[in-house]
LUMSEZA-22884 format. One record per residue (C-alpha): residue in three letters; x, y, z. Coordinates in steps of 0.25 Angstrom, whole numbers, plus 5000, padded with zeros to 4 digits. Last residue first. Layout:
! residues N
ALAXYZ...
! end
This chain:
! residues 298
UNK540954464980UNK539454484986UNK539954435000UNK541154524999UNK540354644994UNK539254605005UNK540454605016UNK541054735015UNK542354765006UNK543654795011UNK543954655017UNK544454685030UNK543854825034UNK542454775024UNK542254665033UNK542454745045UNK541554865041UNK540454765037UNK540654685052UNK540454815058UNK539254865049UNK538654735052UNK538454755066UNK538854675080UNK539854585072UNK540354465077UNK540454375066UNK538854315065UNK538354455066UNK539154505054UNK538854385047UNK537254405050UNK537354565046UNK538154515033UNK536854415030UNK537054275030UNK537054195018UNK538554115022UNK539754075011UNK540354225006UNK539954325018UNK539954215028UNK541354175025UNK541954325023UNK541154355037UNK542054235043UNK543554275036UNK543354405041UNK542954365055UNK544154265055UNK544954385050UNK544354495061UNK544754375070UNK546254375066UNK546254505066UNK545754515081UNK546854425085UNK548154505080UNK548754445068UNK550254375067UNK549454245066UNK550354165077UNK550954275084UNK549854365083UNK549054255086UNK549754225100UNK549854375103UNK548554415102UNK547954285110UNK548954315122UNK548554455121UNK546954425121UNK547154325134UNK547054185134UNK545854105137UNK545654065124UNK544054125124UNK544654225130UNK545554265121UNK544654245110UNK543754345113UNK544654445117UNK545254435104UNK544054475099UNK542554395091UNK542254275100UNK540854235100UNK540654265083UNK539354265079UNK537954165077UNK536654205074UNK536954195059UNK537154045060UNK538253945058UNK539454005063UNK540553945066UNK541654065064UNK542054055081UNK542653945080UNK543653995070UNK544154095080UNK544253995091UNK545153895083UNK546154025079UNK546254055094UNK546453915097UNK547653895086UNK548054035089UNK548353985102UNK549053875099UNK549953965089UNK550154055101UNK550653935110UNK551653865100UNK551153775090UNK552453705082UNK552953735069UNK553553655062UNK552653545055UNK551653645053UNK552353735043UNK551453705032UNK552153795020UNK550953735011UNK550153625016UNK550853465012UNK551353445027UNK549853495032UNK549253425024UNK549953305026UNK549853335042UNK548153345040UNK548253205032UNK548753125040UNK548053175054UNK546553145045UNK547353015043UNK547552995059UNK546253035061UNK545652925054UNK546552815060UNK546052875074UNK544552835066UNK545052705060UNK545452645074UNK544352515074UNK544852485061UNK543452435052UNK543352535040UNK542752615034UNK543752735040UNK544752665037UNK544652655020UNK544052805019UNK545052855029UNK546152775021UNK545752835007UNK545752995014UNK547352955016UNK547552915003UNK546853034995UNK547853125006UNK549053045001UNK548653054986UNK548353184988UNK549753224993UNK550453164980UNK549453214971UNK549753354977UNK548753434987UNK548053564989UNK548053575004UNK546553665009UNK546453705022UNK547453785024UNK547653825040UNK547253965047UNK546153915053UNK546553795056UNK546253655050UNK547253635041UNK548353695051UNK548253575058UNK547953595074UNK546353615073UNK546353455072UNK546753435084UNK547353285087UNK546653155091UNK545953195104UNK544553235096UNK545053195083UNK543453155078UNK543053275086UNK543353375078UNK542653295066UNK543053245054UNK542753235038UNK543753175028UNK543553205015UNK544053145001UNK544153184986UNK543453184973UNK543353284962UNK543453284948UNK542553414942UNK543553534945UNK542853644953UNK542153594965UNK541753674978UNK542353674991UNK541753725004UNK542353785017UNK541953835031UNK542853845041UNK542053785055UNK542653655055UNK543953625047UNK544053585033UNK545453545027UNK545353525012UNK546453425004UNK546753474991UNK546753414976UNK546753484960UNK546353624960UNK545953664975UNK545553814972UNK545653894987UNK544553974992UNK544554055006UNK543554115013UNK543353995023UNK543653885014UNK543153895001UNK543853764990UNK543753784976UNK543853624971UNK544653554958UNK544853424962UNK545353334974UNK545053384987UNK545353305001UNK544453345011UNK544753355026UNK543453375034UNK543353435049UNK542053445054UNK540953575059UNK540753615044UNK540753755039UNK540153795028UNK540253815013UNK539453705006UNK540253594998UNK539453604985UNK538653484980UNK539053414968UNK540253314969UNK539953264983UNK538553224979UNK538553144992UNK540053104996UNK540853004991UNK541253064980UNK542153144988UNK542753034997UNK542553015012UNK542953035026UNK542353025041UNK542653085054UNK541753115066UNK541953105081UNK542452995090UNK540952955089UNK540452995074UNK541052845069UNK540652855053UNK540052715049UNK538652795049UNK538952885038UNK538353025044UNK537153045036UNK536653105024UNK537953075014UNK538353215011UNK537653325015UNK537153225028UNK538653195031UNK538953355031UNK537753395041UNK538253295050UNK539653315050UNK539053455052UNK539153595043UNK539253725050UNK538253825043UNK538653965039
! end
């Protein structure tokens, strides 16, 4: 499954990189649906893209993300983070909306991104809205458009400070959000890392590649802190033990290729760590009580 670029996304959609956007304190740009080539006809493919990209959704859409699907029926606002793999595909025939697309290094020093639950692992990426909180979202994307053409010397830090507005209202307005109370202890911290670590590890853009870390041990080292201490933080935080939590990313992973990727079973049991492709078939069919072929012809 291909990773797409900022580059391989502005020429899909406009040919080049728009020469009036500043790619030296990293990337960052924002738009309007129908402003985009053929925007309205061509599929979103299902890959992963190496850049953040908020979009606000209005119309009828059938969101994938990861192996999930979720039906936005009226309006939404879509977190995508790299690496998770995600495509919409239109139902109703009125749609329009905004994104804003960004890079890692474009808040270098000014906050961390992998903080907001919106852009974890675990975190909703997808907020349906009211008319009230997309009339506030619609305004905020409307001033991106207006500074960022044009002249104030600071418009980028304003940038961020409107992408920072509109990752803490969707996280006021998601359901049962408990952020505002709880505060990051050590096992939460490190679960953060361990959790950033595993989804690094599901990159893959070829058949040739596999997993590096694939056991606890693995990740323990790689964290420099020892197997028990890493145990005991996420069964804490996740109340699971460590290896399940892996065998669920791997799940999760092998069900993605199975469904969105044309490589064969023997190449996805390579590319996650299997030595054989009887031992990958026996653990697909353990978890989901049916092999991979009849979960990919499904």
């Amino acid at each position: 499954m291909e990773t797409e670029t900022i580059e391989s996304f502005y020429k899909k959609l406009f040919k080049e990189i728009p020469k009036n956007i500043n790619t030296d304190i990293g990337h960052f740009n924002v738009f309007k649906f129908e402003d985009l080539l053929g925007c309205s006809v061509m599929p979103i493919p299902y890959n992963r893209r190496e850049y953040y990209k908020i979009s606000l959704i209005k119309g009828e859409n059938k969101v994938h993300f990861s192996d999930k699907t979720k039906v936005i029926n009226k309006q939404a606002i879509l977190f995508a983070k790299p690496n998770i793999p995600y495509n919409w595909e239109q139902i109703g025939e009125k749609q329009s909306g905004y994104s804003c697309v960004f890079t890692s290094s474009f808040f270098h020093h000014f906050g961390n991104l992998k903080n907001y639950s919106v852009f974890q692992s675990e975190g909703l990426p997808i907020i349906e809205l009211t008319n009230s909180q997309l009339n506030t979202m619609e305004t905020i994307f409307e001033k991106m458009l207006v500074e960022l053409n044009g002249e104030y010397v600071h418009k980028y830090d304003l940038m961020r400070n409107l992408v920072f507005e509109i990752l803490h209202i969707s996280i006021k307005i998601m359901p049962d959000s408990k952020e505002n109370n709880n505060k990051i202890n050590a096992s939460q911290r490190i679960t953060l890392q361990f959790l950033e670590i595993l989804e690094q590890q599901f990159s893959q853009e070829n058949r040739n590649q596999h997993l590096g870390l694939q056991n606890p041990k693995d990740f323990a080292l790689e964290m420099f802190i020892t197997v028990n201490h890493l145990n005991k933080a996420l069964q804490e935080t996740l109340n699971k033990p460590t290896s399940k939590i892996i065998n669920e990313r791997i799940l999760l992973e092998a069900k993605i290729l199975l469904k969105h990727a044309d490589w064969s079973i023997s190449e996805i049991a390579f590319s996650l760590g299997f030595k054989e492709t009887t031992h990958f078939s026996n653990f697909f069919k353990k978890e989901m009580n049916i092999s991979p072929t009849q979960f990919r012809n499904n």
